[in-house]
C-alpha positions as CSV (number, residue, x, y, z in Angstrom):
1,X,-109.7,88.5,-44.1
2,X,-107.8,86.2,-42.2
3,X,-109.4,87.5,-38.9
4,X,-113.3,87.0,-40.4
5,X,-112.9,83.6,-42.0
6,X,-113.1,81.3,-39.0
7,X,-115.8,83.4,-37.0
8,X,-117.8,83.2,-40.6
9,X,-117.4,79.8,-40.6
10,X,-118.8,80.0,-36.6
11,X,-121.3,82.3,-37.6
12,X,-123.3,80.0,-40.4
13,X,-122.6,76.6,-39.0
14,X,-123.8,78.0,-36.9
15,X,-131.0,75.1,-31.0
16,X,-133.7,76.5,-29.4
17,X,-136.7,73.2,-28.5
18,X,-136.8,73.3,-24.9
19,X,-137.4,69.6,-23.8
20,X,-137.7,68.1,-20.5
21,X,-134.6,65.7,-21.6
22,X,-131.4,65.8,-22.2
23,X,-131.9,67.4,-26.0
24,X,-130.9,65.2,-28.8
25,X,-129.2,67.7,-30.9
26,X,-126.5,68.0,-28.5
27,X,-124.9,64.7,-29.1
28,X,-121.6,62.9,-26.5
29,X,-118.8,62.5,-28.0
30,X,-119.9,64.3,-31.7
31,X,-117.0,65.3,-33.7
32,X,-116.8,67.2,-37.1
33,X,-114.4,68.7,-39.3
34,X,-114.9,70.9,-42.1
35,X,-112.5,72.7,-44.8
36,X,-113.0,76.1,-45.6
37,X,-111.6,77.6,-48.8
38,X,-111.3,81.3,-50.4
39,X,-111.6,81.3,-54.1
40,X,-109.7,78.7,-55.3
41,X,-107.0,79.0,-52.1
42,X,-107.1,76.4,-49.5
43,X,-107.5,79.1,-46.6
44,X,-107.9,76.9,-43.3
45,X,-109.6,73.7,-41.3
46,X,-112.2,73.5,-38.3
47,X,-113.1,70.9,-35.9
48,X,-116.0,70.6,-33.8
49,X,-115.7,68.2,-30.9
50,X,-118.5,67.9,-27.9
51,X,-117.6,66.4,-24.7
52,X,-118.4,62.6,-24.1
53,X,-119.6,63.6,-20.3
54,X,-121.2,65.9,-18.8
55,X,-120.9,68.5,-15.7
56,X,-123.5,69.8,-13.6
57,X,-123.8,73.4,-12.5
58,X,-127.2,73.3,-9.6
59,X,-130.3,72.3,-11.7
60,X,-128.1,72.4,-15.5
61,X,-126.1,69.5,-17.2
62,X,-124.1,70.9,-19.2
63,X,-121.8,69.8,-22.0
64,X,-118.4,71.1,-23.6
65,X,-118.1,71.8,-26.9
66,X,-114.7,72.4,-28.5
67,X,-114.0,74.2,-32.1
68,X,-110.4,74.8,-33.0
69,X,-109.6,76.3,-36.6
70,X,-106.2,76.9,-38.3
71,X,-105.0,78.1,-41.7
72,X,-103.4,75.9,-44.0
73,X,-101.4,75.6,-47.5
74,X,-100.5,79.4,-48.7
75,X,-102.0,81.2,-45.6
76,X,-100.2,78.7,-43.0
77,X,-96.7,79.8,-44.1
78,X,-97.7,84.1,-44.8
79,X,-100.4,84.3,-42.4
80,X,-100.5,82.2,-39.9
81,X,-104.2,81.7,-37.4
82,X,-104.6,79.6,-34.6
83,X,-108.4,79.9,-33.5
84,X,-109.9,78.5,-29.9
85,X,-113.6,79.0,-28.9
86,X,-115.6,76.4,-26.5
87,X,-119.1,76.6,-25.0
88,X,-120.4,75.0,-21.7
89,X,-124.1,74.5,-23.0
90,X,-127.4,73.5,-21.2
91,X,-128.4,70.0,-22.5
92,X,-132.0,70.8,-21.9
93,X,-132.3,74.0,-23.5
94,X,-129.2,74.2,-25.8
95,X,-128.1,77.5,-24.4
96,X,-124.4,78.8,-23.3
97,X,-123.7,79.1,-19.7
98,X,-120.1,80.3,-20.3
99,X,-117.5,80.3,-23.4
100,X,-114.2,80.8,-24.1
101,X,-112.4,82.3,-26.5
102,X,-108.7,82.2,-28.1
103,X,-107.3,84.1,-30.6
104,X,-103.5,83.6,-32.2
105,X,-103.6,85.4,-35.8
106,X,-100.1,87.0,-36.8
107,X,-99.2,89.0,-33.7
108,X,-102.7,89.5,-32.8
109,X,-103.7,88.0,-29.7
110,X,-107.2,87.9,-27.8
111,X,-108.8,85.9,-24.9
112,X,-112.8,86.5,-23.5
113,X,-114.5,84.4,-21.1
114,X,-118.7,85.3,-21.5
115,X,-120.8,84.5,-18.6
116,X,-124.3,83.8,-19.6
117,X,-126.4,85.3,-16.7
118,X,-130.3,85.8,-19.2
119,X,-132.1,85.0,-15.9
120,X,-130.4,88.3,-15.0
121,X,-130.9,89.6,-18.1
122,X,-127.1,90.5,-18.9
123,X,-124.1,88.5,-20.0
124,X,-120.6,89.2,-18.4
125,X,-117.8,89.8,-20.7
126,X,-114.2,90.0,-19.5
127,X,-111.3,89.8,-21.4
128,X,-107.8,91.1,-20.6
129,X,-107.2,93.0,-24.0
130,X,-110.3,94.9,-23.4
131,X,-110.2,98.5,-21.6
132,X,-112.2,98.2,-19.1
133,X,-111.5,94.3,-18.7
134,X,-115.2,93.5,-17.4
135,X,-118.5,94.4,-19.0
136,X,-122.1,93.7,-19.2
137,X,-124.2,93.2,-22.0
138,X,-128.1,93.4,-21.5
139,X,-129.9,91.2,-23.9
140,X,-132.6,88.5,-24.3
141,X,-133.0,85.2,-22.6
142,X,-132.3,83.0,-25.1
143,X,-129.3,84.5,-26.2
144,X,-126.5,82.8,-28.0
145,X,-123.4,82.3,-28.9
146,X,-121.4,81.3,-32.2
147,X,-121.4,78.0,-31.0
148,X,-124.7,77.0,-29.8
149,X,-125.8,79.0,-33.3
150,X,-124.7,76.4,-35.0
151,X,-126.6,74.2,-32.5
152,X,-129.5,76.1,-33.2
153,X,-129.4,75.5,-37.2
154,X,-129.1,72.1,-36.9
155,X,-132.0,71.7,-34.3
156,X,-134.3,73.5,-36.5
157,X,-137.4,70.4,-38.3
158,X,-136.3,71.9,-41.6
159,X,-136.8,68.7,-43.2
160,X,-140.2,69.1,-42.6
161,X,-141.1,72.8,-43.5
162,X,-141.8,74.3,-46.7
163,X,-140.0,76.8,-48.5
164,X,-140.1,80.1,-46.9
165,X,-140.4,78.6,-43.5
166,X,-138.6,80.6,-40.9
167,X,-136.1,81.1,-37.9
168,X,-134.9,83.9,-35.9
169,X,-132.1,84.4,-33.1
170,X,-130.0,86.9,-31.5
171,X,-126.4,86.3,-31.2
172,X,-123.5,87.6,-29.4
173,X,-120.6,88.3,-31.7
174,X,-117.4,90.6,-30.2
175,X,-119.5,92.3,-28.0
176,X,-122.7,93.2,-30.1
177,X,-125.6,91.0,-30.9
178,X,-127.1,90.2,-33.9
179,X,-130.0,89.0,-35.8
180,X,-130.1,86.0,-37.6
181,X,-132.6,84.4,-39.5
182,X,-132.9,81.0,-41.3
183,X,-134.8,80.5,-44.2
184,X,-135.7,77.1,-45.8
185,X,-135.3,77.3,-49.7
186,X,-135.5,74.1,-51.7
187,X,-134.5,70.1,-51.0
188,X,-131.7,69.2,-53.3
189,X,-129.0,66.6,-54.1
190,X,-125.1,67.9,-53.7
191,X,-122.0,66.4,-54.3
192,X,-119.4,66.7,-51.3
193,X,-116.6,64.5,-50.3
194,X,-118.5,61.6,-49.3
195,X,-120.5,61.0,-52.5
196,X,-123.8,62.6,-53.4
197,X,-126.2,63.4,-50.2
198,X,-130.1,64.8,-50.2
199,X,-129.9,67.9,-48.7
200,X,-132.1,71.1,-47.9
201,X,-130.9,74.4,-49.1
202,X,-131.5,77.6,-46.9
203,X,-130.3,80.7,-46.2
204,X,-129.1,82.7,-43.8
205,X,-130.1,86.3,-43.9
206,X,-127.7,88.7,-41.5
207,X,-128.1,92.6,-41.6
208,X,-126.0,94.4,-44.1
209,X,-122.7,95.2,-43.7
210,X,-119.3,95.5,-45.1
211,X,-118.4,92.0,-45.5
212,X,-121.2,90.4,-46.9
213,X,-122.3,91.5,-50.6
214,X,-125.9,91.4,-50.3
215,X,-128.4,90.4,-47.4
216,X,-128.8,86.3,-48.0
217,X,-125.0,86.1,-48.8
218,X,-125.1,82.8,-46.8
219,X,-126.5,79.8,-48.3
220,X,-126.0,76.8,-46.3
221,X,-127.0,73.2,-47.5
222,X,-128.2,70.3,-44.3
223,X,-127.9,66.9,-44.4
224,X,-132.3,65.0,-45.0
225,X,-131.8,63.1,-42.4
226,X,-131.4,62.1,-38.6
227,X,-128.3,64.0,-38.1
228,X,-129.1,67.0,-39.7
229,X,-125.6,68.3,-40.3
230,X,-123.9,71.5,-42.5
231,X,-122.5,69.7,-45.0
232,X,-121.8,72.8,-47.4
233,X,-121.5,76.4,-47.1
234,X,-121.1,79.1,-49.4
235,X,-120.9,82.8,-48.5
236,X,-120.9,85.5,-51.1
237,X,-118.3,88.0,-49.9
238,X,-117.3,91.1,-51.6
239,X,-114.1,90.3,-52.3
240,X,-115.2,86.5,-53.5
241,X,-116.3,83.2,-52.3
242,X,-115.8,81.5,-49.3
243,X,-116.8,77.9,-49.1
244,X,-117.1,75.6,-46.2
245,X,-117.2,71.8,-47.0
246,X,-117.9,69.0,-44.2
247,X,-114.9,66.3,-44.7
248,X,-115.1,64.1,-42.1
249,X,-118.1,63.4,-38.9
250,X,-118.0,60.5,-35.7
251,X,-120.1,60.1,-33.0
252,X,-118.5,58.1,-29.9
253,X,-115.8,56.6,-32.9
254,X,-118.2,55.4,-34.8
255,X,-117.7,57.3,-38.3
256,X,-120.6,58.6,-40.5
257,X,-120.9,59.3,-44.2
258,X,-116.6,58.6,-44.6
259,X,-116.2,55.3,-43.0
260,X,-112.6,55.5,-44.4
261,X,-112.0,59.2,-42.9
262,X,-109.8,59.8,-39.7
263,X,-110.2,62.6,-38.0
């Protein structure tokens, strides 16, 4: 379990509105950081951090963003996880170019670098553990990753759909892509560390598998407003809940919803 609860927690929070700017979802200097919990076990943390600046690669700015995830409490001291994955992304059009990613779970180690090459129509995967080292993946041009998923969620007008309204994407997980689909459900008020927040409440629908204990599994609950953040998560898995709170958020310092919070 250990090895699926950060890439869950990747999957969900888990942007697609091509403008001619620099696209507002994909904020400088952003920085979240969310709790995850099994049950009633404190299982591990994530932070989400976006670069201040930006690179250029010919025609593309791009910006890094950073997510980091470790256990904590129990599962620190039994079963210990140290969890790396960043994203160069295209501020215009939200998609990767290349990540990076770092696994440290027990004695498990992984590393894989993806290049993004959809003009070409493949992505380049090479990581050291694999046999052979290098691959290529064909798949769509607007492809994603885990972390510009979550990019994708939050880009999404859900605020002003109804319920039922719709979203799909492919995304590349471990070598395979998947389908993933949003659904708006209702608008709602939830508690969560920083007082009570209107929120809407959608799903995410995944195909079936062995981890997930039916098809919309995934219910994840976005901040009404500008930001439109993950503020909660809650995935029915077959061996129990799994839920993902947001406990602290900044943007260049300044700190939203917990003006007390450090992160």
């Amino acid at each position: 379990m250990k090895n699926q609860t950060l890439v869950i927690f990747l999957f969900l929070s888990s942007a697609l509105r091509l403008f001619a700017q620099e696209n507002s979802t994909l904020l400088a200097g952003e920085n979240l950081k969310y709790r995850i919990h099994l049950g009633f076990i404190n299982a591990a943390e994530a932070t989400i951090k976006s670069s201040s600046g930006t690179t250029i690669n010919g025609d593309q700015k791009l910006r890094k963003v950073e997510i980091e995830g470790k256990t904590t409490g129990v599962l620190e001291l039994f079963s210990p996880l140290r969890d790396y994955w960043s994203a160069q992304i295209d501020t215009e059009t939200l998609l990767p170019v290349k990540t990076e990613m770092r696994k440290r779970e027990g004695r498990y180690r992984k590393e894989e670098t993806v290049v993004y090459q959809m003009d070409k129509g493949y992505a380049r995967i090479s990581s050291p553990q694999n046999k052979p080292v290098t691959t290529t993946l064909s798949g769509p041009k607007d492809l994603l990753d885990l972390i510009s998923a979550y990019y994708f969620i939050r880009n999404k007008p859900v605020t002003e759909k109804k319920p039922g309204s719709r979203w799909s994407a492919q995304v590349l997980v471990d070598s395979k892509i998947y389908d993933l689909v949003l659904v708006v459900k209702s608008k709602e008020v939830i508690e969560t560390d920083a007082g009570k927040k209107s929120s809407i409440k959608t799903n995410i629908l995944l195909p079936k598998n062995n981890l997930f204990k039916e098809e919309d599994a995934i219910r994840l609950w976005i901040s009404d407003d500008e930001y439109q953040v993950p503020l909660k998560v809650q995935v029915n898995l077959k061996i129990g809940f799994l839920t993902i709170d947001l406990i602290d958020y900044s943007i260049q310092g300044k700190r939203i919803y917990f003006p007390s919070a450090t992160l």
